[in-house]
N, C-alpha and C positions, 0 to 999 in steps of 0.2 A: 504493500500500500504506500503510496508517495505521499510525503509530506512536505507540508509548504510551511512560509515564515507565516507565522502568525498577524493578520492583519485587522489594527483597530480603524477606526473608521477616522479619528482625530488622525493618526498618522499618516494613513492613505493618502487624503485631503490635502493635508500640509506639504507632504512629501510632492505629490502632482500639482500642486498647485505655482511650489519654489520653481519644479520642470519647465513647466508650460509658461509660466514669464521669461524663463530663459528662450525656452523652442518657439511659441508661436507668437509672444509680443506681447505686453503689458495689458493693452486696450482689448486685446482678443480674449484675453484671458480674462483679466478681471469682469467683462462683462458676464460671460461663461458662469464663472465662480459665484457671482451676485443675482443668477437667473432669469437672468434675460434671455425672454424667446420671444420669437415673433407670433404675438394674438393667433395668426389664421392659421398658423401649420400645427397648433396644439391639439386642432380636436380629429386632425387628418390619422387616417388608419396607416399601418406600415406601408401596404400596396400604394395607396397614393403619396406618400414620402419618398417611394422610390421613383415615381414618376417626375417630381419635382427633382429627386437629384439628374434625372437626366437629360431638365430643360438646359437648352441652348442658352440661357442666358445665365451667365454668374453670379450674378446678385440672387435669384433665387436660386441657386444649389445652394450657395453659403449661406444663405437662410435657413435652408433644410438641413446641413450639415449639424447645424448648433441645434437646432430641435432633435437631429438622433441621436447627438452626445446626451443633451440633457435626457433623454429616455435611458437612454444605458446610465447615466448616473444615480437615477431613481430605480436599478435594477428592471424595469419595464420590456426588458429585451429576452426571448428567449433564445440563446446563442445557438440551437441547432436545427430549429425549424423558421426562425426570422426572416425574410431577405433584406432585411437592415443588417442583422449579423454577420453575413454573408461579405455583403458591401464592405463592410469596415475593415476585417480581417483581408478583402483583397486590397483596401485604399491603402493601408499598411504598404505595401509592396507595389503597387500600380497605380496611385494617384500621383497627376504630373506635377502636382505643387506640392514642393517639400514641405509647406506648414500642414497641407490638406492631410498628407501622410501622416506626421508629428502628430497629430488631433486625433486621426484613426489609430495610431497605439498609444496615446493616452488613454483613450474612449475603453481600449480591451482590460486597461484597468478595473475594469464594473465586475462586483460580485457574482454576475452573471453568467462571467466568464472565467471562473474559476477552476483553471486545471485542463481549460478546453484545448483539446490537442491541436486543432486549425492554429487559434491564436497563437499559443505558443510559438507555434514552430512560425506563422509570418513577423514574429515578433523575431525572433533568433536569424533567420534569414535577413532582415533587416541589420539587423547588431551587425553582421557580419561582412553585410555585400552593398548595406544606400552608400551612395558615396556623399549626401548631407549628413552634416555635421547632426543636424537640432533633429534628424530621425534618428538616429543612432542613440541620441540622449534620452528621448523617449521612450525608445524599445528596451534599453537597458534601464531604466528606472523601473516597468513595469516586468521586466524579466526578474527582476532585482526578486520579487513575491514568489518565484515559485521554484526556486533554489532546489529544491527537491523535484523539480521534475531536469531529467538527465540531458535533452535538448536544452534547456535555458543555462541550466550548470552547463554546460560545455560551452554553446552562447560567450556568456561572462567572461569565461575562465579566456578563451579567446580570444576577447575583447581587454581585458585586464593587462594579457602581455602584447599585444600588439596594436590596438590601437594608431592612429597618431595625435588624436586628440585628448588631450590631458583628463577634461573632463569625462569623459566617456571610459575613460581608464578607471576614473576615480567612482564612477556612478556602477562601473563593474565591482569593482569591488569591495567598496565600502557605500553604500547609498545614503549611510547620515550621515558621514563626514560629509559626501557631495552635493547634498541639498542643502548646505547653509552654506557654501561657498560664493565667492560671487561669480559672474557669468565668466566666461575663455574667452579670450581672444578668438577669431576666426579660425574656423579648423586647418592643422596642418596638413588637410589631404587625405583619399578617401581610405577606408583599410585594405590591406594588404590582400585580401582574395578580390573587392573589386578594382585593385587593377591588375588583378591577374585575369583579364579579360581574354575571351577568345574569336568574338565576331561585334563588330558594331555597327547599330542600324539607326536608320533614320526615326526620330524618335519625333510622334504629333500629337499635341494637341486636343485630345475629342470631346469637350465636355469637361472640362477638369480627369478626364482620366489619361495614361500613356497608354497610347496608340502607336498601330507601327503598321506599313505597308505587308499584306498578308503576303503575298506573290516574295515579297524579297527576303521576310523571315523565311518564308517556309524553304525557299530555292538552296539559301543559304544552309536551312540547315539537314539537308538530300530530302527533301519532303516533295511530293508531285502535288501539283495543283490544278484542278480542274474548273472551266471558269461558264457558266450557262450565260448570255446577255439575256436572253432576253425575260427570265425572272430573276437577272441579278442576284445570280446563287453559286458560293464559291464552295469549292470540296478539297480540303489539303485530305492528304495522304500521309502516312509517316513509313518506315521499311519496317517497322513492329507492328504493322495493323491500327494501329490509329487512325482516325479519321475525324475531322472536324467539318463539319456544313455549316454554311455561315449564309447569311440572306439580307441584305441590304434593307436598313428599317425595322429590322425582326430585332427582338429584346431578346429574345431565346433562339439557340444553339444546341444543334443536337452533336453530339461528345460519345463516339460510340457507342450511338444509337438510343442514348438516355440525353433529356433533354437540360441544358442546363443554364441559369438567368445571368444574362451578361450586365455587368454596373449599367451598360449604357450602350444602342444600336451602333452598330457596322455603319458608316456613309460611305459612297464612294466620288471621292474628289480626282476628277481630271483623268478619270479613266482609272483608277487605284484606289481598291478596295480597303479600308483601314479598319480594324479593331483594337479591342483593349489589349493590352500586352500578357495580360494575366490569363485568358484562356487562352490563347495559343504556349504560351509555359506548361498550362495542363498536358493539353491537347498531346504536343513534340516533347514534352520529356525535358525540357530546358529551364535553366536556371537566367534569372537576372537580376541588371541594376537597373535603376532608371534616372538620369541625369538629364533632369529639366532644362535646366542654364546652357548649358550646351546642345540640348534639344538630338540626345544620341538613348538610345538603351543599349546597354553590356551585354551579351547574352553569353552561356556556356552549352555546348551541344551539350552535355553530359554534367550533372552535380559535379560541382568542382573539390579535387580527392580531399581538401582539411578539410571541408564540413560534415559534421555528423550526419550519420544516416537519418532523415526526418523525414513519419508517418504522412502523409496524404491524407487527404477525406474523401469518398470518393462520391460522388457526384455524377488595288488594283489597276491591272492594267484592263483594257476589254477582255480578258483572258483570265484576269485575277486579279 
């Protein structure tokens, strides 16, 4: 039976709250902390929360965003049947704004999410491979609670000696020394497995999510791509039997042959088909970063050999 550090709700609080002034900004935070949500999106069901994260326009995602933190903080979230829960454990890993991310592994802080193997391990993938700075302080603050589970201890422990950001050394391995400290300077650079990168792709955009050209991940990484025009319906292939259908406008994907809900619709711009970067990772077996600022994602055909083995949950051009 795994055992976690015991967590009081006074500590929790204080402890994320020091974080998140650091990671996502005074004003973001303190409104957050003080309970501020916006009137119209409180009485909205999870299903339509999810449809507002996937409007076109910014200002309502980021409305929506702080109405699903504030549910996960009043525990309101159930982390295996939600697709709120869902959402946050991929934003972790696949949201294209580093604060967006920072906020999604704060959020997996919620009692809700207590021990849940998704979160974990996008939290420890994180620790290991964002190459921001203020995701990495996040992920390791809330990995900091489940020390006893063997994905985060390794996490930490790998973060503690390699790092290059001090903080993050220090949030590994001691978490009250590191929350009363004051903020780092800017990070010295991202850790050590993400830049041991192996293919880099052009990295979009879609919604506040990272998006990438399907046709160029998949080609890149030996996968066949089949491409329909005229119901704008792409089919990667992988040499293991995978297979991903994807459809232009469609929220859902079917993921060998089980259907599975994307953050946000496939568009296709200028003849190149783009989705979120997090189901095609399922989909091909691939590991990544995703480096907003520079507008690239990292990818590894293969788990890259330092990181532990971690559990799963299972779930264009005219051409592609």
């Amino acid at each position: 039976m795994l055992k976690f550090r015991p967590i009081t709700l006074a500590s929790l609080v204080l402890g994320l709250v020091s974080v998140a002034l650091c990671v996502i900004g005074s004003d973001v935070a303190l409104a957050t902390v003080a309970g501020v949500r916006p009137p119209d999106l409180r009485a909205k069901s999870e299903t339509e929360l999810v449809q507002v994260l996937r409007s076109p326009v910014e200002s309502e995602r980021s409305a929506a965003i702080w109405e699903v933190l504030a549910r996960f903080a009043d525990d309101k979230v159930d982390p295996v049947t939600s697709p709120l829960a869902k959402m946050l454990v991929n934003g972790v890993r696949a949201g294209f704004d580093p604060r967006f991310r920072a906020a999604c592994g704060l959020a997996l802080a919620s009692p809700c999410y207590l021990g849940s193997v998704p979160a974990i391990d996008a939290l420890a993938r994180a620790l290991q491979l964002d190459t921001d700075r203020s995701v990495r302080v996040a992920a390791a603050a809330v990995l900091d609670h489940f020390r006893g589970n063997p994905i985060a201890a390794s996490a930490l422990r790998q973060a503690t000696e390699t790092d290059p950001d001090a903080t993050v050394r220090a949030i590994a391995g001691d978490y009250a020394v590191a929350v009363t400290a004051p903020p780092n300077p800017a990070s010295a650079g991202p850790p050590p497995l993400a830049g041991n990168r192996g293919l880099d792709l052009e990295l979009t955009d879609l919604r506040g999510w990272a998006a990438v050209w399907v046709r160029q991940a998949a080609e890149a990484l030996g996968c066949t791509v089949e491409w329909n025009s005229e119901s704008s319906t792409c089919v990667v292939s992988a040499s293991d039997g995978s297979r991903v259908r994807l459809v232009e406008g469609m929220a859902d994907a079917e993921l060998d042959g089980n259907t599975v809900l994307l953050p946000t619709t496939p568009v296709i711009v200028e003849g190149r088909m783009y989705v979120p970067v997090g189901l095609l990772a399922q989909a091909l077996s691939f590991d990544f970063s995703v480096d907003g600022e520079n507008k690239t994602v990292y990818v590894w055909p293969t788990p890259t050999p330092e990181s532990p083995a971690l559990p799963t949950e299972k779930q264009p051009e005219p051409s592609g």
